[in-house]
SETIDREN-784809 format. One record per residue (C-alpha): residue number from 1; chain; x, y, z. Coordinates in steps of 0.001 Angstrom, whole numbers, plus 500000, padded with zeros to 6 digits. Layout:
<pts>
[NUM,A,[X,Y,Z]] ...
</pts>
This chain:
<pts>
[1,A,[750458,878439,278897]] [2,A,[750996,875099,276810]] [3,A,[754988,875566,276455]] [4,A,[755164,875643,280059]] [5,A,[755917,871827,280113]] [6,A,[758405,871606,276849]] [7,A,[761707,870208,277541]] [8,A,[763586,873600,277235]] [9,A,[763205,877029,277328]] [10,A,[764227,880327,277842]] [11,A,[762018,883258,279537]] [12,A,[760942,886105,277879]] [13,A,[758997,889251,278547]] [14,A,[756519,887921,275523]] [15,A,[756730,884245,276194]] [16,A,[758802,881062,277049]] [17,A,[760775,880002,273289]] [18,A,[761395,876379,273515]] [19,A,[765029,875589,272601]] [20,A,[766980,872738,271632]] [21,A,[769749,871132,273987]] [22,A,[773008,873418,274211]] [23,A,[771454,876168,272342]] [24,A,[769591,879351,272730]] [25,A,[766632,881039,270638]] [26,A,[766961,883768,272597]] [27,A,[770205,885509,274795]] [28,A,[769974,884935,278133]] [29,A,[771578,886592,280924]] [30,A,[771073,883567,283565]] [31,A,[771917,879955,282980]] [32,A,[770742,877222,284395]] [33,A,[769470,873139,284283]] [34,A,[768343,870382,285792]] [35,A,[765460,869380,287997]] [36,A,[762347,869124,285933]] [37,A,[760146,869072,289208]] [38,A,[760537,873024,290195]] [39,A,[760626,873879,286185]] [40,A,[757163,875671,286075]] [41,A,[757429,877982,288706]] [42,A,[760806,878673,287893]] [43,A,[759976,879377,284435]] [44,A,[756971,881930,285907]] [45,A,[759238,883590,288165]] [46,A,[761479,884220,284880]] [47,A,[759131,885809,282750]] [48,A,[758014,888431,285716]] [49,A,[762105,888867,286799]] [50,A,[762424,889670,282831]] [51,A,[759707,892108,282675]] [52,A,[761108,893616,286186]] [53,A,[764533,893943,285899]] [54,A,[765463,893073,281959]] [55,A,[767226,890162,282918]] [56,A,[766848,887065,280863]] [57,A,[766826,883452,281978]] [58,A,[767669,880152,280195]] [59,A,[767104,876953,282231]] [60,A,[767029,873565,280656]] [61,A,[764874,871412,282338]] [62,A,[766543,868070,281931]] [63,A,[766117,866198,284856]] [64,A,[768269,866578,288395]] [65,A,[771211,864190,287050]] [66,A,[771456,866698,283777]] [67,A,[771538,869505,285935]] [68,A,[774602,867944,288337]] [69,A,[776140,867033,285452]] [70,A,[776097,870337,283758]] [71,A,[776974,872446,286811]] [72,A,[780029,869729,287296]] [73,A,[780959,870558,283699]] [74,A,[780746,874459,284630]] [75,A,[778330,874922,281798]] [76,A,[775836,876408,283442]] [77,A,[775499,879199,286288]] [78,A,[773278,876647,288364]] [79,A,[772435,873346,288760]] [80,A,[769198,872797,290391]] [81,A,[768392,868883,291779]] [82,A,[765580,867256,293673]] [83,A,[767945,864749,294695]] [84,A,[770189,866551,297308]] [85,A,[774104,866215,296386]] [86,A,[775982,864949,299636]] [87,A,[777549,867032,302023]] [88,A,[781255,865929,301349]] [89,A,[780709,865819,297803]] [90,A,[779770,869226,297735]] [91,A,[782997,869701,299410]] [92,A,[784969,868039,297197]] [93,A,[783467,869672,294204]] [94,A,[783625,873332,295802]] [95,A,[779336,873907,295664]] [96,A,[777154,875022,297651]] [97,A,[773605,873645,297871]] [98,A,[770091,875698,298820]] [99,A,[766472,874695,298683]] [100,A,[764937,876954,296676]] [101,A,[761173,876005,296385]] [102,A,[759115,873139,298689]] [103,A,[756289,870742,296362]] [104,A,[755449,866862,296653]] [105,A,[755670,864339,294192]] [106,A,[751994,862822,293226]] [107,A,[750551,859241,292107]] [108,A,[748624,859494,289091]] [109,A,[746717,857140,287207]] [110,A,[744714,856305,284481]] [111,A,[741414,854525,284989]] [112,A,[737618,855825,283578]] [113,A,[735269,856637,285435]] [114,A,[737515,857790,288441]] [115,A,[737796,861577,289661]] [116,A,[741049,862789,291538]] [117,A,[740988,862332,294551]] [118,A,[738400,859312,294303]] [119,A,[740533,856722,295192]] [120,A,[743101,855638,298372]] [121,A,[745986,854136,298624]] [122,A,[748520,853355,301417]] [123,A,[752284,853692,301027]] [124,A,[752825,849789,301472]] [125,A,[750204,849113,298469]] [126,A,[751459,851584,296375]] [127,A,[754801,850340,296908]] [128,A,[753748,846857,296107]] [129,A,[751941,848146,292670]] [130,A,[755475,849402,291512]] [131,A,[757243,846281,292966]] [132,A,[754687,844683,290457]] [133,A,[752989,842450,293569]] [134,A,[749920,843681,292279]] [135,A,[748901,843349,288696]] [136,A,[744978,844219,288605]] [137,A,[743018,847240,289681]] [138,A,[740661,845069,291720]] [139,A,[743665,843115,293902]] [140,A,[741862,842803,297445]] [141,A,[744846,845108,298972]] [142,A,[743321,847818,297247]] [143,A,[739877,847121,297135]] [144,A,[739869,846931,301289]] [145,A,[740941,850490,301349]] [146,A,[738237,851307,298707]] [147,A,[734914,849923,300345]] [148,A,[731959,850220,297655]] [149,A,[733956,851107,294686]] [150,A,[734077,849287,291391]] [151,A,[737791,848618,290830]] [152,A,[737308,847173,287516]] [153,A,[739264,844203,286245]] [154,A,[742289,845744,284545]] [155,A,[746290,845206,284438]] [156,A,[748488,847795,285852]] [157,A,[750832,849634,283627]] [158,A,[753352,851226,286100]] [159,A,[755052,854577,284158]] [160,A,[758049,855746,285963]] [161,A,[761247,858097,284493]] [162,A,[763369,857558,281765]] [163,A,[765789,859682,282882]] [164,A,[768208,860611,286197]] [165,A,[765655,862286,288222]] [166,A,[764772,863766,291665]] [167,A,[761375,863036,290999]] [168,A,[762229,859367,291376]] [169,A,[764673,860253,294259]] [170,A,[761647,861670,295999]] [171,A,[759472,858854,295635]] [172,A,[762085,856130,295629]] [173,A,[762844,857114,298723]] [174,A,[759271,857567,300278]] [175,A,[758741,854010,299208]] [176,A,[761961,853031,300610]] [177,A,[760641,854575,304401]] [178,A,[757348,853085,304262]] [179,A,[758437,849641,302392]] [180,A,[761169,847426,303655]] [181,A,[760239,844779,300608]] [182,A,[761305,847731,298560]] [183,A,[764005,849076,300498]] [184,A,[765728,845929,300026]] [185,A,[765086,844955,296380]] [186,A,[765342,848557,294909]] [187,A,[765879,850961,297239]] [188,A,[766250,854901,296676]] [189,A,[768036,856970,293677]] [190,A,[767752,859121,290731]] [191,A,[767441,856474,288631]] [192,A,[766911,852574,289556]] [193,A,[766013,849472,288258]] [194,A,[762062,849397,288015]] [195,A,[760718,845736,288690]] [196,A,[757296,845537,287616]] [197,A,[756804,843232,284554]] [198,A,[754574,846055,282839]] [199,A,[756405,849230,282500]] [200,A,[757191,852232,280404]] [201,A,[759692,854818,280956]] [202,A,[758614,858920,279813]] [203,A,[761246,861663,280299]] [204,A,[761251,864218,282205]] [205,A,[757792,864861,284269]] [206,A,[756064,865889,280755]] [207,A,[757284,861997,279623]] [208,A,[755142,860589,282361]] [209,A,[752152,862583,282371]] [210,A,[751539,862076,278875]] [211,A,[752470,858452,279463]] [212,A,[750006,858257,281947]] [213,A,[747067,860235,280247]] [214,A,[747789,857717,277055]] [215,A,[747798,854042,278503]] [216,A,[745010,852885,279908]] [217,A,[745211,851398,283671]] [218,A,[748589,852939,283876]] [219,A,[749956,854104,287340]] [220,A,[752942,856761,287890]] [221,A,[754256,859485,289586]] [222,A,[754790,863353,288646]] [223,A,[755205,866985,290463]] [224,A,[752089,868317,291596]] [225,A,[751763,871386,289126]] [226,A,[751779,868802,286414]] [227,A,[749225,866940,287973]] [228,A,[747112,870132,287883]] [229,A,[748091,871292,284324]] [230,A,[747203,867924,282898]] [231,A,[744287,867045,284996]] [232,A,[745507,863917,285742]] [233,A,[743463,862049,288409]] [234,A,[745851,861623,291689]] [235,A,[745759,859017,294246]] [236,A,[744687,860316,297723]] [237,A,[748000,858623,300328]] [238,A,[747647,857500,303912]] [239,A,[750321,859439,305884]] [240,A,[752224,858862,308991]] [241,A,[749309,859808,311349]] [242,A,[746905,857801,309546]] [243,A,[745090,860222,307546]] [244,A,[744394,859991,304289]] [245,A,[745684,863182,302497]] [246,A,[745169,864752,298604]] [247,A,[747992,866710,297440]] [248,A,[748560,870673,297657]] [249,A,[749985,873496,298675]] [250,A,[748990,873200,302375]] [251,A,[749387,869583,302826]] [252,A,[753004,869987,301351]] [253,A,[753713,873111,303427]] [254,A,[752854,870869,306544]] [255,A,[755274,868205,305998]] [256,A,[757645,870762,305483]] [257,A,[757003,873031,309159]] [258,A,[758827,870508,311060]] [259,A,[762308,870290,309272]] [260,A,[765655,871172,310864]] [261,A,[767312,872507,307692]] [262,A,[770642,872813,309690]] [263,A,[770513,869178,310810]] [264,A,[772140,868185,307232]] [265,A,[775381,869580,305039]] [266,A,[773726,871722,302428]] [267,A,[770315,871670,303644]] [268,A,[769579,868573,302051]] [269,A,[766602,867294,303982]] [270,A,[764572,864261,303416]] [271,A,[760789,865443,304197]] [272,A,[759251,862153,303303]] [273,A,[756779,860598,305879]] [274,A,[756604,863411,307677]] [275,A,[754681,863610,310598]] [276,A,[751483,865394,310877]] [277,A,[747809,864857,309819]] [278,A,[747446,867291,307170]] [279,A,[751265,866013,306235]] [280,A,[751495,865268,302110]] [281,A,[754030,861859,302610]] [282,A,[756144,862325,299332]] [283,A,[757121,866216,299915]] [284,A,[760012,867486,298953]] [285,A,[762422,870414,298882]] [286,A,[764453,871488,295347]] [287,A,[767910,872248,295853]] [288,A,[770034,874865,293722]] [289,A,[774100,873868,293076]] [290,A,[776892,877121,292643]] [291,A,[780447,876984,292944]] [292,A,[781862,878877,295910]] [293,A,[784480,880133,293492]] [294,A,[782629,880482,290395]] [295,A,[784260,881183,286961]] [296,A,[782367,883340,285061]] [297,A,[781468,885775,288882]] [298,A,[779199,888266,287222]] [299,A,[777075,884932,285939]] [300,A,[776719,883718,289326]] [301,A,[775846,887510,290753]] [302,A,[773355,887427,288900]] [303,A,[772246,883959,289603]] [304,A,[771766,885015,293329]] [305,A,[770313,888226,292177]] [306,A,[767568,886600,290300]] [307,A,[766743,884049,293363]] [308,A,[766761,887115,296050]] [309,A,[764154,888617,293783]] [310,A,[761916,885606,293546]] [311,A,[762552,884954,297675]] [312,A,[761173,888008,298201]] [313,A,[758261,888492,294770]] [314,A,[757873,884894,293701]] [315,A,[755757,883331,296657]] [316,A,[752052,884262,295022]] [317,A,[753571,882603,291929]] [318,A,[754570,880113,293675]] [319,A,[751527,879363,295835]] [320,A,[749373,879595,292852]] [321,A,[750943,876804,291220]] [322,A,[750726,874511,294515]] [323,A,[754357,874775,295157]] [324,A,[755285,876348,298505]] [325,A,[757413,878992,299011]] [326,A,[760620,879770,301711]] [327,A,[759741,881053,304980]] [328,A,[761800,883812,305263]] [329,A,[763102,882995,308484]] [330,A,[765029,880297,306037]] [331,A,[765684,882405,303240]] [332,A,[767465,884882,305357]] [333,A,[769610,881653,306894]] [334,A,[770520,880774,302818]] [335,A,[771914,884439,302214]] [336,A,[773728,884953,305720]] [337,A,[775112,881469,305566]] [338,A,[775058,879645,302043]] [339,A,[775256,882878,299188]] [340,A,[777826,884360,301539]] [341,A,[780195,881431,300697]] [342,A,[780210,882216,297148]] [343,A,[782926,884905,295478]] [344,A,[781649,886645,293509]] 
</pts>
């Protein structure tokens, strides 16, 4: 489905209508923005909620900043972010946070004659090709951790987001773990300063894979269903234990068995560099925003309505677009402990 990957759009029994900022082709029972990173499962689990119950969803998918921004604005039902909000700001502002779905954030490039997968990287190279330390495909850091292939001669174009995103929180902050060069000259966020002399911003996830499959030599970073949709070749990533890793559902869902989802205010978890040798190092969790004392309640019913449903029918979806979904063990913690907060 080509429209998957449009900026905005509603579901539909039929099909996903793309719509324009603020306004609706098509009513929609459900509102909701933000993270671009959990957009295409949560547009899949839309269209089969619609054809199930008759219950429409609109969620713009414009970036995790958007989407705290919109829910602060009480324009929306639900915010959704990548970049977990902090536990006394949710607090202050009267939310409640949940993970909702579990994927990793990917490093794509754009060189011929290389297959996904083909080529490794470790966390402190890849940090110093966005720190813009290395300039050429064939720098000796990465040729030692690619014995007998022909790196060819060729500048690096780093792509990264345009936009407030917790794509970039993700990997800003894996980069941040495993590099103390970057740590200390950029550090982690939604949205930083990039350093590299040779960049280009794309927004949203859509911005930078088609950034990425345009320029030549480029190097950036999307969520993995993107990678797949666009065939992008991806970076294999040397992970805590040592072991190289490629990107999926299973290498995600290991980095992931180890968290203590009570050990933070509102679940929000950092899962990069997780230990484990089948561990994906730039995993991630996406995190859903709702007022404990919502204005518009029946919105907000529905809201947890709609996410019950997919807990319990959305994890074939789910796997079969690499994300992974809730254990129930933890989905039954969100609705005894998070959703019971909320009056609705």
């Amino acid at each position: 489905m080509k429209r998957l990957f449009l900026k905005t759009v509603a579901a539909s029994v039929a099909a996903l209508a793309t719509l324009s900022y603020g306004t609706s082709a098509l009513a929609a029972d459900i509102t909701g923005a933000g993270a671009t990173f959990p957009f295409p499962v949560y547009a899949k689990w839309a269209e089969a909620y619609k054809a199930a119950t008759g219950t429409g969803l609109n969620y713009q998918s414009i970036g995790s900043s958007g989407g705290i921004r919109q829910i602060r604005a009480k324009t929306v039902a639900f915010g959704a972010t990548d970049a977990p909000v902090k536990g006394e700001d949710l607090d202050k502002d009267g939310m409640v946070q949940f993970p909702a779905i579990i994927g990793g954030t990917v490093p794509v490039f754009n060189l011929d004659g290389f297959k996904p997968g083909e080529l490794r990287i470790s966390g402190p190279v890849l940090a110093d090709m966005f720190l813009g330390n290395i300039t050429k495909w064939n720098d000796a850091k990465l040729a030692a951790l690619n014995p007998g292939k022909n790196l060819p001669d060729q500048a690096v174009t780093i792509v990264h987001r345009a936009d407030g995103s917790g794509t970039t929180f993700n990997f800003t902050d894996y980069l941040s773990a495993i590099s103390k060069d970057w740590a200390d000259k950029v550090g982690k966020g939604a949205a930083v300063k990039w350093p590299a002399a040779s960049s280009v911003g794309g927004k949203g996830n859509e911005g930078v894979a088609a950034n990425v499959t345009r320029v030549k030599g480029s190097l950036g970073y999307v969520e993995y269903a993107y990678v797949k949709k666009n065939n992008i070749p991806y970076l294999q990533l040397l992970n805590a234990d040592g072991k190289y890793v490629s990107p999926d559902d299973k290498t995600f869902a290991a980095a992931a068995s180890g968290v203590d989802w009570s050990s933070v205010p509102g679940m929000g978890v950092s899962m990069v560099n997780a230990k484990g040798a089948e561990s994906w190092p730039i995993s991630t969790a996406s995190f859903i925003l709702m007022y404990k004392e919502p204005a518009d309640k029946a919105q907000s019913a529905e809201v947890l309505k709609f996410f019950d449903w997919a807990f319990k029918n959305g994890k074939k979806m789910a796997i079969d677009l690499d994300y992974v979904p809730l254990p129930d063990s933890l989905t039954n913690d969100i609705r005894s402990k998070v959703w019971s907060q909320i009056k609705n």
